[in-house]
C-alpha positions as CSV (number, residue, x, y, z in Angstrom):
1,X,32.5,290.6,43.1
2,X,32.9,294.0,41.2
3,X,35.7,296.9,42.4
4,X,33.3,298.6,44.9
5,X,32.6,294.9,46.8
6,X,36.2,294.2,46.4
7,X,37.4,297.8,48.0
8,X,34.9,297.1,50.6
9,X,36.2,293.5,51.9
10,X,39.5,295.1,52.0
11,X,38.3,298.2,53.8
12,X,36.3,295.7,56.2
13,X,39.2,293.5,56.9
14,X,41.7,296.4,57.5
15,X,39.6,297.8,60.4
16,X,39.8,294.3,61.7
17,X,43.4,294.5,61.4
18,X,43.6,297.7,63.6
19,X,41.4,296.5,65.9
20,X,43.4,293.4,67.0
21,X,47.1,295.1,66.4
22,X,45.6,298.5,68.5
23,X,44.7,295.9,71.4
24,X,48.3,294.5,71.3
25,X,50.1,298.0,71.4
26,X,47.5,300.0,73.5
27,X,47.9,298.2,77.0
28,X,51.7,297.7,77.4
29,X,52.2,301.3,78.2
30,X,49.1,301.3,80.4
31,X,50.1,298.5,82.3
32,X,51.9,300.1,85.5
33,X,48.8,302.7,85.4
34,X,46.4,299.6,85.7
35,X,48.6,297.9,88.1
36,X,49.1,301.8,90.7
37,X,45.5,302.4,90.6
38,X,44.2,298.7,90.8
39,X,46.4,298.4,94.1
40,X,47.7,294.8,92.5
41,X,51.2,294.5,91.1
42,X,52.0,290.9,91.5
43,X,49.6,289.7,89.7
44,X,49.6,292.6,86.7
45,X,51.7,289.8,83.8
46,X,48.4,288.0,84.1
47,X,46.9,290.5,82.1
48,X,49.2,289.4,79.0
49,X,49.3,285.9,80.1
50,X,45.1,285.4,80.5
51,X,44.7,286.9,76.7
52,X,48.0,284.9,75.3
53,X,46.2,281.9,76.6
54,X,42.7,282.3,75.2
55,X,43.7,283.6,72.2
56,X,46.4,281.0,71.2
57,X,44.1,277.9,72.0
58,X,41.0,279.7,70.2
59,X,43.0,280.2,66.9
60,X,42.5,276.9,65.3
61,X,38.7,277.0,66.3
62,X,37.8,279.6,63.9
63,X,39.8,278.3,61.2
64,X,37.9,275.3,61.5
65,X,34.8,277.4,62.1
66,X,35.2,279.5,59.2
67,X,35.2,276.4,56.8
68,X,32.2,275.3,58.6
69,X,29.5,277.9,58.7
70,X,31.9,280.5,56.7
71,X,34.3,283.2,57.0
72,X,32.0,286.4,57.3
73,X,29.5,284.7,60.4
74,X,32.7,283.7,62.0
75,X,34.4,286.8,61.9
76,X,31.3,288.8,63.1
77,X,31.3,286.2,66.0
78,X,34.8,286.9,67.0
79,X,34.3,290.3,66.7
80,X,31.4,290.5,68.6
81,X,33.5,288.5,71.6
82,X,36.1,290.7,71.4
83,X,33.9,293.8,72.0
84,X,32.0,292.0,75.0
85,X,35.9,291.1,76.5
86,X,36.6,295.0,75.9
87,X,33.6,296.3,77.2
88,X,33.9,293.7,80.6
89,X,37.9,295.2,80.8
90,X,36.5,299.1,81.1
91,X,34.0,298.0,83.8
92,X,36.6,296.0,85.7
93,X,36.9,297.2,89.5
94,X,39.8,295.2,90.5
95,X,42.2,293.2,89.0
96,X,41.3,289.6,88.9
97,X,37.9,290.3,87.1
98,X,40.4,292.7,84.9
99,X,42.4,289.4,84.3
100,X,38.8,287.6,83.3
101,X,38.0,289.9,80.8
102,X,40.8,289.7,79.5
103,X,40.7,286.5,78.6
104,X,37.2,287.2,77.5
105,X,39.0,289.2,74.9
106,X,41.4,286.8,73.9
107,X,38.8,284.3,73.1
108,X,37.7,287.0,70.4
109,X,40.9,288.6,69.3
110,X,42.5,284.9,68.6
111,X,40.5,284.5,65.7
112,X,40.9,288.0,64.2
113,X,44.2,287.9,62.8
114,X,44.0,284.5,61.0
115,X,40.2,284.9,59.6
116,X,41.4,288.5,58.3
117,X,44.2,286.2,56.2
118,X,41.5,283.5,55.5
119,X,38.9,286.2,53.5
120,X,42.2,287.6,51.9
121,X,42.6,284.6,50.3
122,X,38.8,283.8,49.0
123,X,39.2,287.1,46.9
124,X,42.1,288.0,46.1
125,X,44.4,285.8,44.3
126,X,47.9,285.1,45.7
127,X,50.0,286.7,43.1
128,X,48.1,289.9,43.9
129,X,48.0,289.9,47.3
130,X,51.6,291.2,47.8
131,X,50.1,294.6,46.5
132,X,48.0,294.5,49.3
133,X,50.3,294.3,51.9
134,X,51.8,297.8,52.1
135,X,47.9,298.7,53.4
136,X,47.9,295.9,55.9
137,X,51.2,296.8,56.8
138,X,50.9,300.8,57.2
139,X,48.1,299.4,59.8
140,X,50.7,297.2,61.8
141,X,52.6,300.6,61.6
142,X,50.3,302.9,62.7
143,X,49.3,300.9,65.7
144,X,52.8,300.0,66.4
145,X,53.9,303.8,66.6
146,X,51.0,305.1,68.0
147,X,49.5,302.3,69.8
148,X,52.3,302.6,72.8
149,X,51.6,306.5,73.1
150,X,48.1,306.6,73.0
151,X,48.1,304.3,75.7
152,X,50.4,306.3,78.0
153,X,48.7,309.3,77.2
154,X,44.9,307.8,77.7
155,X,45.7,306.3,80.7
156,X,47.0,308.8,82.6
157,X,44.8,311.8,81.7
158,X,41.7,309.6,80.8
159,X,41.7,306.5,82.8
160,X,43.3,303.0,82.0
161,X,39.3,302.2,81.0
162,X,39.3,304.1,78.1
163,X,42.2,301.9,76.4
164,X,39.4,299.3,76.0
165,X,36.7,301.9,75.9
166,X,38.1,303.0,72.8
167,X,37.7,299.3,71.0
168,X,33.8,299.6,71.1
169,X,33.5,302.4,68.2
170,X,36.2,301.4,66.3
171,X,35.0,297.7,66.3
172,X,31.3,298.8,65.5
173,X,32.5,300.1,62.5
174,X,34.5,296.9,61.6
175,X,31.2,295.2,62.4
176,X,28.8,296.9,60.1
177,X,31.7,297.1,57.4
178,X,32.2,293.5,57.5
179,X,28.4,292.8,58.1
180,X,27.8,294.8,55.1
181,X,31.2,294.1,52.8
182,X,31.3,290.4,53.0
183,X,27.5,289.8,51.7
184,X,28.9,289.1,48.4
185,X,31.8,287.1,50.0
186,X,32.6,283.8,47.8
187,X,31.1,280.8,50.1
188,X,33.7,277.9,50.1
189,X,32.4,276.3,52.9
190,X,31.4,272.6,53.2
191,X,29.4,270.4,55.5
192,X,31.9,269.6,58.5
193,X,31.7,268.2,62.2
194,X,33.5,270.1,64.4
195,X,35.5,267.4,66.8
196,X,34.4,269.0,70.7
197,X,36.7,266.3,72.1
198,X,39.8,267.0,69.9
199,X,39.4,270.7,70.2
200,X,39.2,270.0,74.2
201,X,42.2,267.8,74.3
202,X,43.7,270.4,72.3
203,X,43.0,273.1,74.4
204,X,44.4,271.9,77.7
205,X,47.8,270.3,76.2
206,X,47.9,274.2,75.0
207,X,47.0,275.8,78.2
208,X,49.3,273.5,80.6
209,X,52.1,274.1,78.0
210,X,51.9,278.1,78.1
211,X,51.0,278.2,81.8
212,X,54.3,275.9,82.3
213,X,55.8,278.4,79.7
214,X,55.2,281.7,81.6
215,X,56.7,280.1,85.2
216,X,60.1,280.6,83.2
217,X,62.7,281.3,85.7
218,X,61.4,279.0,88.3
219,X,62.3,276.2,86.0
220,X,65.5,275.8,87.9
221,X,62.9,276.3,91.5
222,X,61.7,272.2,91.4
223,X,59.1,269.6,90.3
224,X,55.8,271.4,90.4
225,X,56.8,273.2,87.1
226,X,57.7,269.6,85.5
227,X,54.4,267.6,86.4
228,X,52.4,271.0,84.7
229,X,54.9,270.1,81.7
230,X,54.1,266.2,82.7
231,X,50.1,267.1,81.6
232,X,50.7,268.9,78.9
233,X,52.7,266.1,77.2
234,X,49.7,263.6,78.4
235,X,47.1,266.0,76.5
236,X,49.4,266.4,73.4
237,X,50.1,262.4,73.2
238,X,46.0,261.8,73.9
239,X,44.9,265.0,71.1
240,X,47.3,262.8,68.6
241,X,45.5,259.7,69.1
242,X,42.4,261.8,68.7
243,X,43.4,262.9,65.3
244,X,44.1,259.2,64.0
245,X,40.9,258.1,65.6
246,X,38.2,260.6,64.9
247,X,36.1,260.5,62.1
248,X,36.3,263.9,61.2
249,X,39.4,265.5,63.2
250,X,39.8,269.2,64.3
251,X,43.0,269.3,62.1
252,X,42.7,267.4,59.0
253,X,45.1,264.9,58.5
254,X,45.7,265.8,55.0
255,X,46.7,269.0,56.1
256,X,49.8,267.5,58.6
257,X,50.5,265.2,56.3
258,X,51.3,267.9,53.4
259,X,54.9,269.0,53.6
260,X,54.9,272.5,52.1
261,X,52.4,273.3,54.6
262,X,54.8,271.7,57.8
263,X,58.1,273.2,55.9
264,X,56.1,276.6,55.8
265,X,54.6,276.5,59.1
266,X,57.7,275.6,60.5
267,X,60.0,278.1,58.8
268,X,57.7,280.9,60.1
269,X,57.7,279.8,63.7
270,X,61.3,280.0,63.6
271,X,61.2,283.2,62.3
272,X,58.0,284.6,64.9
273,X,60.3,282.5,67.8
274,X,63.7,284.9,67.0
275,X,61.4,287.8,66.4
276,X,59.6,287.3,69.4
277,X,62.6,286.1,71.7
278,X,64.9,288.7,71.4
279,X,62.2,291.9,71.1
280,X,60.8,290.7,74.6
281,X,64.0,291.3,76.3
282,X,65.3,294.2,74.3
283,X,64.0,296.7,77.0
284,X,66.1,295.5,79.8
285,X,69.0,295.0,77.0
286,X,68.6,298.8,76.4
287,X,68.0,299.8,80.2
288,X,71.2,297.9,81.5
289,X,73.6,298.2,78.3
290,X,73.0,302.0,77.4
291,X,71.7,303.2,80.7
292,X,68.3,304.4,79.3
293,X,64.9,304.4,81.0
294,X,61.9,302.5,80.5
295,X,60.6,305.4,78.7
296,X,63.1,305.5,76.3
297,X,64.0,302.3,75.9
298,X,60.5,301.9,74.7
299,X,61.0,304.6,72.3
300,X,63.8,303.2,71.1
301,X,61.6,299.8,70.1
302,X,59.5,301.4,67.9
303,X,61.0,301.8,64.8
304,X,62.2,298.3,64.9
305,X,58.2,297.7,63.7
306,X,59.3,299.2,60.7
307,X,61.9,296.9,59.8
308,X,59.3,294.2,59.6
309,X,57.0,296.0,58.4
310,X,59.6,296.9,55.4
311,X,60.3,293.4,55.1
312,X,56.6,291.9,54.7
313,X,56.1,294.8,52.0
314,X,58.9,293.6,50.0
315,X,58.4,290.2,49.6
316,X,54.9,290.7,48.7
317,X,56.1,292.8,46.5
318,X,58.2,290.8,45.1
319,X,55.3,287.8,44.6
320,X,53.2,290.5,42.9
321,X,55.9,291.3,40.4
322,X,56.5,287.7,39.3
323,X,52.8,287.1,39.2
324,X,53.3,284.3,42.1
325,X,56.1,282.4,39.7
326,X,59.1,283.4,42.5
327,X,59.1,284.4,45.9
328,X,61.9,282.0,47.8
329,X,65.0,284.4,46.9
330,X,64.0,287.6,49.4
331,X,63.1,285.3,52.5
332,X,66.2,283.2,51.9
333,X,68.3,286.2,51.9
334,X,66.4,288.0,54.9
335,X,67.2,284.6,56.7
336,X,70.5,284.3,55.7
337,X,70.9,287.7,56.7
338,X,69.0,287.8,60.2
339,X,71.1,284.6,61.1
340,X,74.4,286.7,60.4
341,X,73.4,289.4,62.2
342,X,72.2,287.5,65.5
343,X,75.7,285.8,65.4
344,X,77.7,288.8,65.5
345,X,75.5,290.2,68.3
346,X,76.4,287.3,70.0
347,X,80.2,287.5,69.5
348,X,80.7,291.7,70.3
349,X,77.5,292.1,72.5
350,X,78.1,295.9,73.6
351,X,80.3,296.8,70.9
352,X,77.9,298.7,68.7
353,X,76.7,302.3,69.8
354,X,72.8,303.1,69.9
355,X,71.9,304.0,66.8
356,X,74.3,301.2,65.4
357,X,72.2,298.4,67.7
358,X,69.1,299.7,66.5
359,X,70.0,300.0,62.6
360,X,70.9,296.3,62.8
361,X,68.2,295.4,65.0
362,X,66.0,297.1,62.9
363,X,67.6,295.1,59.7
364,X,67.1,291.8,61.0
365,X,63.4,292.5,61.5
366,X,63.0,293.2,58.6
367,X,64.8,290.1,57.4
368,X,61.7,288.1,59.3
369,X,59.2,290.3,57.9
370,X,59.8,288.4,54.6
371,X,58.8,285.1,55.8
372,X,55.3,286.0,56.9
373,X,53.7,287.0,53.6
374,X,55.2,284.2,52.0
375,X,54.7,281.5,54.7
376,X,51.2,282.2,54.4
377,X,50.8,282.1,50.6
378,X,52.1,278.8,50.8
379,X,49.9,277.5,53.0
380,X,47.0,278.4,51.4
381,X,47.8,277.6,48.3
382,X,49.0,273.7,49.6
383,X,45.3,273.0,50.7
384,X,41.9,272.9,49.1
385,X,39.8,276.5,49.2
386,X,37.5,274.7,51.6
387,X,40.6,274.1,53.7
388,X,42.2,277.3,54.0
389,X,40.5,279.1,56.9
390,X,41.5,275.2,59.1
391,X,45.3,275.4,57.4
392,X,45.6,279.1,58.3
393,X,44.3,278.8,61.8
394,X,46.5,276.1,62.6
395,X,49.9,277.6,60.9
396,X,49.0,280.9,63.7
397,X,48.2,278.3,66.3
398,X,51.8,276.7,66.0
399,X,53.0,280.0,65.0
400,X,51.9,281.9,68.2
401,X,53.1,278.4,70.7
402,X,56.5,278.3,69.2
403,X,57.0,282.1,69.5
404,X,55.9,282.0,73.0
405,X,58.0,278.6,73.5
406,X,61.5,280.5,72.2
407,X,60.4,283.1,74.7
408,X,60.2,281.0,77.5
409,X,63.4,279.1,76.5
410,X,65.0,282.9,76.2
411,X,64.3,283.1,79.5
412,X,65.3,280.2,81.5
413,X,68.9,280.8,79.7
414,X,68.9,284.3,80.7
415,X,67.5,283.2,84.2
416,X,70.9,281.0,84.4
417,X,73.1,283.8,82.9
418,X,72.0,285.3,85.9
419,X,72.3,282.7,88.3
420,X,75.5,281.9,87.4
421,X,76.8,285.5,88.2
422,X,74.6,286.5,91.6
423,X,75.0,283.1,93.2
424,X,71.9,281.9,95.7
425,X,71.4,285.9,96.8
426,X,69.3,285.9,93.5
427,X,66.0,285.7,93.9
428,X,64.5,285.7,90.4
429,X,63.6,289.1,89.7
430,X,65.0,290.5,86.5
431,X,64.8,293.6,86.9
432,X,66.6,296.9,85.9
433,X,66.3,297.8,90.0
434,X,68.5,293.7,90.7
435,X,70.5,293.6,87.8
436,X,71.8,296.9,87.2
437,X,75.4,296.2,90.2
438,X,76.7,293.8,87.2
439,X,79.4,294.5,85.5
440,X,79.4,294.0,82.3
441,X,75.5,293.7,81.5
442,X,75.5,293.0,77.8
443,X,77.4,289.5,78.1
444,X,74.5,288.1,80.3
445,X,72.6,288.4,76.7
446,X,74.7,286.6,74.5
447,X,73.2,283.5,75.0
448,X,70.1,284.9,73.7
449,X,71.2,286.3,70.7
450,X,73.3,282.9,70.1
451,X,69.9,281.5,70.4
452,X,68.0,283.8,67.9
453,X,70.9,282.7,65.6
454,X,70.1,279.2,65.9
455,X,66.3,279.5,65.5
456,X,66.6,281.8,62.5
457,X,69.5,279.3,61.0
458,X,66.7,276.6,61.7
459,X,64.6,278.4,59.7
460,X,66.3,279.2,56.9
461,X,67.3,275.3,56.5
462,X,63.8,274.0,56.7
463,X,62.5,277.1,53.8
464,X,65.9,275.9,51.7
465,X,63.9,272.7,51.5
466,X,60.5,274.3,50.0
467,X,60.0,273.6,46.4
468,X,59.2,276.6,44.7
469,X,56.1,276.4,42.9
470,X,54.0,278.5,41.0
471,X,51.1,279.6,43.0
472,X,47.7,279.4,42.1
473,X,46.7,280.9,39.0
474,X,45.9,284.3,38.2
475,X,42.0,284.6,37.3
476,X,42.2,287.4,35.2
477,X,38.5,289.1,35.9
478,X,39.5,288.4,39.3
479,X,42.9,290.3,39.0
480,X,40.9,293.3,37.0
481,X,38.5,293.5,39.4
482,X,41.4,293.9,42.1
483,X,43.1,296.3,40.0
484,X,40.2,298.1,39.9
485,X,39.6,298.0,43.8
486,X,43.2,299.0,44.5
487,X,43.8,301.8,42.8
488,X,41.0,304.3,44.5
489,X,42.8,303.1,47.5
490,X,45.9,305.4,47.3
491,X,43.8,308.8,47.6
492,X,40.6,308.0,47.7
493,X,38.1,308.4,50.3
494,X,37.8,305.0,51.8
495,X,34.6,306.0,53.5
496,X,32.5,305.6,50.2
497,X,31.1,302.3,50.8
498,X,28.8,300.5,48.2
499,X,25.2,300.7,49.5
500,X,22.7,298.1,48.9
């Protein structure tokens, strides 16, 4: 592949990028909007739940997929999905069909993300791609910032319709970039089978598990919850015997069996689990410790992107710089680092002002940002190039049912905290509205942040234990021809695509 093919795969796989981070930021803000004019409040978390769902189960699907009939098919199929979910979201008239669709777009935008990081790696070679990351990452940025505003603003003076509305051009021109970038994509694909049962089995044990996952507070309410977490273990236990049994698995064995890529996968869970666990409850944190509104508190959540954003650019950075020799000394640190700060959240939990909470909120995410660059890298380096879309889908798969598992886990402590303080008058809303008669908010949040500490110390123990190896050579007309790519990049116009 020469520069211009090169600067076009990456221009392709950025849109992509934006197009699955936009969908993430777009519809928080919208979500009251949706839930007012649909007339349907109690069921509005189903929105985030029915595209969690489809899009966590899907991931490890196009993985495999991608190794099958390769990447650039794949990827124009999940696209294509994930416009169909969109459009079917802007034509919803009530909220159930909303919920539909939205799950419609899952099953597209769960294979975005990882086959975005599986084409990465079939042309760019690992000690490079930390240059790359400060693009990919000024995309997470821009839809981080402006994704929660535009959303606010477009639903309420265009209609909650137009957030989807808005995916069709923008993923029409991802289409015919990628349609047209990835023609000269490197084919690493071999003949494989793709195992319908295991990917069945695999589905429900996932589904049952996050379903289970996102009843958190009524944990403590009786049995029903139990026997959904009874069938989830039965699906788990029968999709293992399905991987020792089947000729050709959905997850390679090799694959589990290789301990950089468990150690790797593992550590970034950890990381994605603390990330995600605390962020999810930091708006109530704000509303009930500092007395700000949802607005605000909102605001306030915003530049904590950065922070991971800040981190990510660093460490790949810092794999670029050492031409892939050394890249454990950043994430160890950022670990380290995150754990300390978690633990002294957890010992003085409201004795930081705003800006202080935020500037060490803000340096903890950045301590996980420098797991996921290399987390990935060492995956894909740990497996054969036919096996890197499969390895990659499954380290998100894991990655995205751990995060959501620390979340629920968050939760049912919280839901305790709680408990504990309201006594049987609580009815399991928490809410700014319930909670905000307690005195002394902030301590009903230590255990959360005790818990971030613990996940992040997990995680740092289990990357303490990764063997630093070089990774994959350098091909130098490779690197040249990335060089080359690059450097029109940072003020060039990136609409001067090669035409065939």
């Amino acid at each position: 592949m020469d520069p211009k093919d090169i600067r076009s795969v990456i221009i392709g796989l950025m849109m992509v990028m934006l197009l699955a981070a936009l969908d993430q930021t777009i519809v928080s803000t919208a979500l009251p909007t949706i839930g007012r004019e649909l007339h349907d409040i109690e069921h509005l978390p189903w929105m985030v739940t029915a595209y969690l769902l489809s899009s966590t189960v899907v991931t490890p699907l196009y993985g495999k997929l991608a190794d099958i009939i390769g990447r650039r098919t794949t990827l124009l199929i999940a696209i294509g999905v994930f416009l169909a979910g969109s459009a079917l979201c802007g034509m919803a008239g009530n909220l159930y069909f909303l919920i539909f669709a939205r799950a419609v777009q899952g099953l597209g935008g769960g294979g975005l993300m990882s086959l975005v990081q599986t084409v990465i790696a079939d042309v760019v070679t690992p000690a490079e791609r930390g240059r790359l990351q400060g693009y990919f990452a000024a995309v997470f940025t821009a839809s981080s910032l402006g994704g929660p505003v535009l959303g606010g603003v477009m639903s309420e003076y265009l209609g909650w319709a137009s957030i989807f509305w808005i995916n069709i051009p923008v993923g029409f021109l991802a289409l015919w970039i990628v349609y047209r970038g990835l023609m000269k994509l490197p084919r690493f694909e071999r003949p494989h089978k793709l195992d319908w049962l295991g990917a069945a089995l695999m589905a429900i044990a996932a589904v049952t598990l996050l379903l289970a996952l996102e009843t958190r507070g009524s944990l403590l309410a009786g049995a029903p919850v139990w026997a959904v977490y009874a069938v989830s273990i039965v699906f788990w236990l029968l999709f293992g015997l399905r991987l020792r049994l089947a000729e050709e698995p959905l997850i390679p064995t090799e694959i589990l069996k290789n301990g950089d890529v468990l150690r790797a996968t593992l550590m970034s869970t950890m990381a994605m689990g603390a990330l995600m666990g605390v962020g999810i409850y930091n708006p109530l944190y704000l509303q009930l410790t500092f007395g700000l509104s949802a607005t605000v508190a909102g605001l306030c959540l915003a530049p904590l992107s950065l922070g991971v954003v800040t981190g990510a650019i660093a460490s790949g950075r810092m794999m670029s710089m050492s031409k892939g020799q050394k890249y454990k000394t950043l994430p160890l640190v950022g670990l380290a680092i995150g754990t300390m700060i978690y633990a002294g959240l957890a010992v003085f939990p409201h004795s930081l002002p705003l800006w202080g909470y935020l500037g060490v909120l803000i340096v903890a995410n950045a301590a996980v940002g420098t797991t996921f660059p290399v987390s990935i890298q060492i995956v894909q380096g740990a497996v054969e190039r036919h096996q890197v879309g499969t390895a990659t889908g499954v380290m998100n798969f894991f990655r995205s049912l751990g995060g959501a598992l620390v979340v629920a886990v968050f939760g049912v402590v919280l839901f305790g905290e709680v408990y504990a303080v309201m006594g049987t008058g609580f009815t399991g809303d928490l809410s700014v509205q319930v909670l905000d008669g307690i005195e002394n908010p902030a301590l009903l949040f230590r255990p959360i942040f005790i818990g971030a500490a613990i996940v992040m110390g997990v995680g740092l123990a289990v990357f303490w234990t990764v063997t630093e190896k070089p990774l994959r050579a350098q091909d130098q007309p490779v690197t040249q021809a990335v060089e080359a790519a690059v450097e029109p990049l940072e003020g060039a116009d990136l609409s001067d695509t090669p035409k065939r």
